[in-house]
N, C-alpha and C positions, 0 to 999 in steps of 0.2 A: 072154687075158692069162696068160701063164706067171706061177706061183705058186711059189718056190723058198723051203723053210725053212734059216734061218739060228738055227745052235745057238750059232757063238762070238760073245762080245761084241764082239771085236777082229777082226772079219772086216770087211776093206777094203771091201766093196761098201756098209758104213753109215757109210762114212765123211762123205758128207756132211749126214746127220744128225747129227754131233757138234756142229754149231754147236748146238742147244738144250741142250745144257749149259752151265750157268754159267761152267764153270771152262774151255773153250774159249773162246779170242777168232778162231781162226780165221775166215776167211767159206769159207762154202758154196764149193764149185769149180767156177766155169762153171753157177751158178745161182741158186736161193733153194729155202727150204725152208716151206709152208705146212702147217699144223699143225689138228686138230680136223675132225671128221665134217662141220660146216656147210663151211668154209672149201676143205675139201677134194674136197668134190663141187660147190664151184663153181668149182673151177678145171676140174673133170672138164667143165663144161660149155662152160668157157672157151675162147681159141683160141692158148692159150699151147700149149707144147710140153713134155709131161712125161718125163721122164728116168726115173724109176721112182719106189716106193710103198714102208713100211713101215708094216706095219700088224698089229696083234696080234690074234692066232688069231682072236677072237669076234668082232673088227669087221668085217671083210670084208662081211658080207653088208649093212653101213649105206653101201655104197660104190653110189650112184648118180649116173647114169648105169654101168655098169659101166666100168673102166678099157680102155682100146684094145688089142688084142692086141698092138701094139709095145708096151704098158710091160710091165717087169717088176714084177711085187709079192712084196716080203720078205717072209715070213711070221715074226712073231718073237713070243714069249713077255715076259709083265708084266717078270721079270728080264731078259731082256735090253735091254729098253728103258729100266730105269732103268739101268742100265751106262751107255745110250750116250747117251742125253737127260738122266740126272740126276733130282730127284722132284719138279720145278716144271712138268715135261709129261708129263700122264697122259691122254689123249684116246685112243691107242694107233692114229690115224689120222695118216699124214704124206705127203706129197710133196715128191720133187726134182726144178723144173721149170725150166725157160730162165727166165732175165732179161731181158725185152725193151732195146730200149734207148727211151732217154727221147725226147719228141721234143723239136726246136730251136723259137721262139718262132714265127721264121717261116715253118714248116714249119706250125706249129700254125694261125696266124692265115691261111693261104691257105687250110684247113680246113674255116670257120668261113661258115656262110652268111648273106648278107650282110641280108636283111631279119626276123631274128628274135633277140628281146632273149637276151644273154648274160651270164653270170657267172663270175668266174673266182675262185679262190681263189690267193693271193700268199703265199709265204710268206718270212722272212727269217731266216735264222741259226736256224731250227726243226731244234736239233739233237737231239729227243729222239725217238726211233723210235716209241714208245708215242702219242706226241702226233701223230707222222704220221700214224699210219697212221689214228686217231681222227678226224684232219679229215678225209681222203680219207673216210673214211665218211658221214661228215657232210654233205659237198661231193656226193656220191655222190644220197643219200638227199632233198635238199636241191635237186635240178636243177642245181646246176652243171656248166660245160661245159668243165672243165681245173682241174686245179692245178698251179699253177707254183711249183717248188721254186728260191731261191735261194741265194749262198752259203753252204757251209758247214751246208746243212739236211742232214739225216740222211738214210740211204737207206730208200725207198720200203718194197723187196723186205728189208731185213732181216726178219728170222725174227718178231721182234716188231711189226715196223708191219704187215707181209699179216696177224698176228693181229689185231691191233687193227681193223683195217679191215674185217675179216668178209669179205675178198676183194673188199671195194671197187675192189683195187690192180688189177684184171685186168681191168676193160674202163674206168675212170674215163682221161681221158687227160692225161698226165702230164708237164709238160716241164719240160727242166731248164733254168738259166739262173745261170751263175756269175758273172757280171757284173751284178747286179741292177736297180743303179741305171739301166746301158745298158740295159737290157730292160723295164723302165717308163717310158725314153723312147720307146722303140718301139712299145711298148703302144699307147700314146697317139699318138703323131705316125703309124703307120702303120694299126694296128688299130683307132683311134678310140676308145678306151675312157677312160671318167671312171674316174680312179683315187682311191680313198678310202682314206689314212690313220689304222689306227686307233690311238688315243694316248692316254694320260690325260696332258689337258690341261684346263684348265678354261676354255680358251678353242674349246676343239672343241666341234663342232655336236651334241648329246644324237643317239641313233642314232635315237627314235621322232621325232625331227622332220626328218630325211632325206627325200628323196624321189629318186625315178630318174631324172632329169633326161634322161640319152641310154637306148640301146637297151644297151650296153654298160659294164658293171661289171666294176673291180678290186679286190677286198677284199683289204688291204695289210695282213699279220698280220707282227705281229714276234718278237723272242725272248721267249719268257714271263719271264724275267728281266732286261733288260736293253731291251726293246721294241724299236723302230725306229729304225735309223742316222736321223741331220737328212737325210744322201743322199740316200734315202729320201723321206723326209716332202717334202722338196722337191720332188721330181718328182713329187708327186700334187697334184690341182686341190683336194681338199678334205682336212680333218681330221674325224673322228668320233670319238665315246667311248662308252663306258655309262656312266652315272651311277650309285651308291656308295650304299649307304647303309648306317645300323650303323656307320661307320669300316671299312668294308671296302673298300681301296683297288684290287683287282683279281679277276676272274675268272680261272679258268684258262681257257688259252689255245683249248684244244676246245669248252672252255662257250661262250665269249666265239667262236670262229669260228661256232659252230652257229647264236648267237643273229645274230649279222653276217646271216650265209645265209638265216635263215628271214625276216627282216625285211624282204631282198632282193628273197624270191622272194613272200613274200604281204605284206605288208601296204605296202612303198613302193608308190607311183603316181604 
């Protein structure tokens, strides 16, 4: 791996580490930018394709597997990286790697083998990166077998959901689906999946008295603020809820995914 140090702040090869500063809204060019020692030696293991590395003086040697001799790795200094990241990333471990692209539902569902039970995670209008990348971890950790992003959810590979995710985002698989509602008809009518709406409703089914009725699950999360379009809720065979208690009307939406998943995966029968 060629190792080249970089002394200016404003030298173009770190240009796509500026997305980690606040005061950037740019996006990363032709990729994503994964952040921190863990996250970043698991893409090193991954089968993404990395573009190159910035990393400060003393970390290098926390870089395992070592990087491929196609990447290049910046060498850069504490000051220069608050230059270019700002002082809310201090790991002083990063990569610039490809974006995969997402896959299609029906791409996904021809996938998917046919006699062993599945979970999918559903998401709707999940537009906070932070919260993505949180469920794919969740989803990850949890045995699910896909998460389906639909409209208007935030991107996967932004710089803060691959953080949040602990690099969940590199082998979890991932499709997108901008059409929602058409995509949880399909679910169903082609892939066979019981789709469960979650909802606070106090006519929905409490989660611990659920059961798994088919081999295949859709857990239907909606916006943490504004929950699930009726579109939505209509195309699914059942409603669920948590149950409240204290006057405490809602979970966040990661809590409330994880607790979906883990329910899913041990305790329905």
């Amino acid at each position: 791996m060629p190792i080249i140090d970089i002394t200016d702040p404003d030298d173009p090869r770190l240009d796509p580490y500026r997305v980690l500063s606040r005061s950037c809204v740019q996006s990363s060019p032709s990729g994503f930018v994964a952040q921190g020692v863990n996250v970043v030696n698991r893409l090193l293991t991954s089968t993404l394709a990395i573009h190159s590395m910035m990393v400060v003086t003393n970390k290098i040697d926390q870089l395992t597997p070592q990087p491929a001799e196609s990447v290049t790795l910046y060498r850069i200094t504490k000051a220069i990286l608050k230059s270019v990241a700002g002082t809310g990333y201090k790991s002083g471990v990063y990569a610039h790697a490809e974006q995969p692209k997402l896959l299609e539902i029906g791409t996904f569902l021809s996938s998917l083998a046919s006699d062993e039970p599945i979970t999918v995670l559903i998401l709707s209008n999940s537009n906070n990166p932070r919260n993505i990348g949180a469920m794919i971890r969740s989803a990850a950790g949890l045995g699910a077998h896909g998460v389906i992003l639909g409209d208007h959810s935030a991107d996967p590979f932004h710089n803060q959901s691959v953080r949040a995710s602990m690099g969940a985002v590199f082998g979890m698989p991932l499709i997108q689906c901008d059409d929602l509602k058409q995509g949880l008809i399909q679910l169903h009518q082609e892939g066979g999946f019981q789709l469960a709406a979650t909802v606070l409703d106090a006519e929905a089914t409490p989660l611990m008295q659920t059961k798994r009725e088919q081999k295949r699950i859709g857990i239907v999360m909606g916006n943490e603020y504004n929950g699930l379009s009726q579109d939505c809720i209509t195309q699914c065979q059942q409603k669920i809820t948590l149950p409240m208690a204290n006057e405490t009307d809602s979970l966040n939406v990661t809590m409330a995914a994880t607790l979906f998943l883990y329910h899913y995966r041990y305790l329905a029968t």
